[in-house]
C-alpha positions as CSV (number, residue, x, y, z in Angstrom):
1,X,41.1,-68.7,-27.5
2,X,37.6,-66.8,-26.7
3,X,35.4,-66.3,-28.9
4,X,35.3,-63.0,-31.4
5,X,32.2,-61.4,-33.4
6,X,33.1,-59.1,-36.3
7,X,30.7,-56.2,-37.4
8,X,31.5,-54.1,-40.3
9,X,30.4,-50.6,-40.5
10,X,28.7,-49.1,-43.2
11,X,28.5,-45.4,-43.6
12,X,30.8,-43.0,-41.5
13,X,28.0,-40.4,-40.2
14,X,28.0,-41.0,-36.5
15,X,24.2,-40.2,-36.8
16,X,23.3,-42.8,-39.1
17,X,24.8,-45.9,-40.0
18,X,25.1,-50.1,-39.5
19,X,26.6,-52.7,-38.3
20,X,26.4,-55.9,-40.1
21,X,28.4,-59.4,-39.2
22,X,30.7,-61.3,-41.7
23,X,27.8,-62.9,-43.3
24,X,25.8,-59.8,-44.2
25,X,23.1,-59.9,-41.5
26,X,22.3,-57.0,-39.9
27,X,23.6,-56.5,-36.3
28,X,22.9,-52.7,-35.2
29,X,21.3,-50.1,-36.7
30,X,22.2,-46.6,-35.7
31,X,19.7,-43.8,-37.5
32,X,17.5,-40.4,-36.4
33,X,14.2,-41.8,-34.9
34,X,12.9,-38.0,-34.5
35,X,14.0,-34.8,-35.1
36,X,11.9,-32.1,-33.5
37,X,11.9,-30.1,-31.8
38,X,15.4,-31.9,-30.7
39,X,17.2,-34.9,-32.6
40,X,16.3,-38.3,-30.9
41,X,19.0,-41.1,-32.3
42,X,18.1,-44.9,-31.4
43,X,21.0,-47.5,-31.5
44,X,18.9,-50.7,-32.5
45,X,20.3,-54.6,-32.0
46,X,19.1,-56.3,-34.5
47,X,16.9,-59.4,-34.2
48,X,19.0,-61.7,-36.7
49,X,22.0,-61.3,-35.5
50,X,20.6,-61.8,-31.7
51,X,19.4,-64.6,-32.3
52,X,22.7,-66.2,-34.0
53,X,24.2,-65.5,-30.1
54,X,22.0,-66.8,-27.4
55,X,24.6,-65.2,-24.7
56,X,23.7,-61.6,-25.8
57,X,21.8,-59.8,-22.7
58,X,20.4,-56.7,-22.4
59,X,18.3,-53.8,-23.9
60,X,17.6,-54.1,-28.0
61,X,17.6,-50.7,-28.3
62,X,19.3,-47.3,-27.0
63,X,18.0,-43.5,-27.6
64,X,20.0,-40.8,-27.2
65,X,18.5,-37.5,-26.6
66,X,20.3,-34.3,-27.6
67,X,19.7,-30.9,-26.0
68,X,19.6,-27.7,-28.3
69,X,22.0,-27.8,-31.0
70,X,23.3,-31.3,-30.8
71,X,24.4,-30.1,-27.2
72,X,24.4,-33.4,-24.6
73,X,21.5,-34.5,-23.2
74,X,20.7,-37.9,-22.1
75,X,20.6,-41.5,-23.2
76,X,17.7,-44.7,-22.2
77,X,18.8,-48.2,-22.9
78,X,15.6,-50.0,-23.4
79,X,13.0,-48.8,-20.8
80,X,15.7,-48.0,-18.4
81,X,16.1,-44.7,-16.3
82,X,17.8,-41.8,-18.2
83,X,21.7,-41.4,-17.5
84,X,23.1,-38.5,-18.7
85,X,25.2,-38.7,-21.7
86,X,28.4,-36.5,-19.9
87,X,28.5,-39.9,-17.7
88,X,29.0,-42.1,-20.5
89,X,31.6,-40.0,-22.0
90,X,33.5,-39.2,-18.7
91,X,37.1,-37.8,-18.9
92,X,39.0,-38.6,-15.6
93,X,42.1,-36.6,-16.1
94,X,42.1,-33.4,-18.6
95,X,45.2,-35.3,-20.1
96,X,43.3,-38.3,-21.0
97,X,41.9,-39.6,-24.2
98,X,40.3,-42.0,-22.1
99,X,36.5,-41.7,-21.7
100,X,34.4,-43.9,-19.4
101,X,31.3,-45.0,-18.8
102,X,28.8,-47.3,-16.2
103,X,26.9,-50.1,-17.5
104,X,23.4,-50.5,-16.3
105,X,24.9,-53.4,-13.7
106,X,27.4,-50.9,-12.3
107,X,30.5,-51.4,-13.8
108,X,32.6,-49.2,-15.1
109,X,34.7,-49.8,-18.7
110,X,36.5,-47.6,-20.5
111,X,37.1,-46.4,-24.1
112,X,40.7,-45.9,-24.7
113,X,41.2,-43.6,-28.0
114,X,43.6,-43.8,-30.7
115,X,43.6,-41.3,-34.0
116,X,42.4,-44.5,-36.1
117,X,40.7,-46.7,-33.2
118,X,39.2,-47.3,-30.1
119,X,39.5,-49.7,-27.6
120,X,37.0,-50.9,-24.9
121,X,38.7,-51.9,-21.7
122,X,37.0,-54.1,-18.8
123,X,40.0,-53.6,-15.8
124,X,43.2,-54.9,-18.2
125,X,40.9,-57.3,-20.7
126,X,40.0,-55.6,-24.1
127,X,36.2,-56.8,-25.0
128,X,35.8,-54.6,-28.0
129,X,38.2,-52.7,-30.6
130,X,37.0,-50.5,-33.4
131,X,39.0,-49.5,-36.2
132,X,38.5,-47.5,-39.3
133,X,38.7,-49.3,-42.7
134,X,41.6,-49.3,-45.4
135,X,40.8,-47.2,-48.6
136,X,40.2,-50.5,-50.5
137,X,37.7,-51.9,-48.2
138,X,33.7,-51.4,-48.8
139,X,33.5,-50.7,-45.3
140,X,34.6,-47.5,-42.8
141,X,35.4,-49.6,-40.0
142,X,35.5,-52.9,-38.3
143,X,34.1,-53.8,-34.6
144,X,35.3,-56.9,-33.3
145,X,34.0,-57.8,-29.7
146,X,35.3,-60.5,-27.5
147,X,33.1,-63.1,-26.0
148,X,33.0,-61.5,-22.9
149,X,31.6,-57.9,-24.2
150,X,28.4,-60.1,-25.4
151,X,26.3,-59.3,-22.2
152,X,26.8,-55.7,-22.4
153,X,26.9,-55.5,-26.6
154,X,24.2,-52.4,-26.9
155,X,26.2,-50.8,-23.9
156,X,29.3,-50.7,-25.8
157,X,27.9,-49.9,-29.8
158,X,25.9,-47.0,-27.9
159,X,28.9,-45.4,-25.7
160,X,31.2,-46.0,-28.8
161,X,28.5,-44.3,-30.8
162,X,28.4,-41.3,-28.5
163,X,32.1,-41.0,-28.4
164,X,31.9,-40.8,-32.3
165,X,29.2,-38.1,-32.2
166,X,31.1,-36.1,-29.2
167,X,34.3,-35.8,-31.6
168,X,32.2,-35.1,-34.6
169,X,30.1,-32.2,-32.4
170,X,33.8,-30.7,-30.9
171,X,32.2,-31.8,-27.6
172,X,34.7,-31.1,-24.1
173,X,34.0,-33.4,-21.8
C-alpha cells in the first residue's frame, strides 16, 4: 500500500489557519501576510515537516492576491509567474462541482466537491482528500495525501485553500 501523510486542521477561517501532522509539527501555515490596500494571503510549507519527507518538491510558499473586495486576483507559488486564480478554480461544465486547476509542470488535477469533503483527483488516482472533523474532535478537518501528491504538496494545500475561500466569498466560477 502507498504511502499516506495526515495533516490536521486547526481553525476553519479559510484566511487563516494550519496544518500540522500526527505528531504536532507544523506542516502549512495559511495566514494574511498584508492587507492594504488589498489582502495578500501566503500558504507557507513548513520547514519541519519538509524535512521529515525528502520527496517533497516544489515552492515553500504560495501568495494569493485578491482584487477589490476579496474579488479574484491572482496567485505566485514561490518566485513563479502569476496565474490567475479563475484558472485554479476552473468549472468545466456549469453542472459541475468539479473545479480544476494546472500545476506549475502542466498537468491538470482536479478537486471533486462533496458538502463535507473534497477530493483531489490526478486522471482516476485520488492523491489528496479533505474532510471536515467530527464535533468531538479538536480539529475542523483532516488532509490526508497520498505518496504520489508529495511533489506537488503546496500546489494542492493552495488550490484547496482557494476553493475554501471561493465558497466562503459566494464566488461563480
Amino acid at each position: 500500500m502507498a504511502a499516506t501523510y495526515v495533516l490536521l486542521q486547526f481553525g476553519d477561517d479559510s484566511f487563516s489557519h494550519r496544518f500540522e501532522d500526527l505528531e504536532s509539527r507544523p506542516a502549512f501555515t495559511v495566514k494574511t501576510a498584508h492587507e492594504l490596500p488589498t489582502i495578500v494571503v501566503q500558504v507557507a510549507r513548513e520547514p519541519e515537516w519538509s524535512q521529515q519527507h525528502p520527496d517533497i518538491m516544489g515552492p515553500n510558499n504560495a501568495y494569493l492576491y485578491f482584487g477589490p473586495n476579496k474579488s479574484r486576483g491572482f496567485l505566485v507559488y514561490g518566485n513563479g509567474k502569476e496565474v490567475p486564480m479563475a484558472h485554479q478554480i476552473r468549472q468545466k461544465k456549469d453542472s459541475s462541482t468539479s473545479r480544476y486547476f494546472t500545476t506549475q509542470h502542466g498537468k491538470e488535477l482536479k478537486w471533486k466537491i462533496f458538502p463535507q469533503k473534497m477530493e483531489c483527483v490526478d486522471g482516476r488516482t485520488t492523491v489528496a482528500t479533505w474532510e471536515l472533523s467530527q464535533p468531538e474532535d479538536v480539529f475542523n478537518a483532516r488532509l490526508t495525501i497520498r505518496h504520489a501528491g508529495l511533489c506537488v504538496v503546496t500546489e494542492i494545500l493552495t488550490t484547496l485553500t482557494l476553493n475554501r475561500m471561493a465558497m466562503a466569498l459566494n464566488w461563480q466560477t
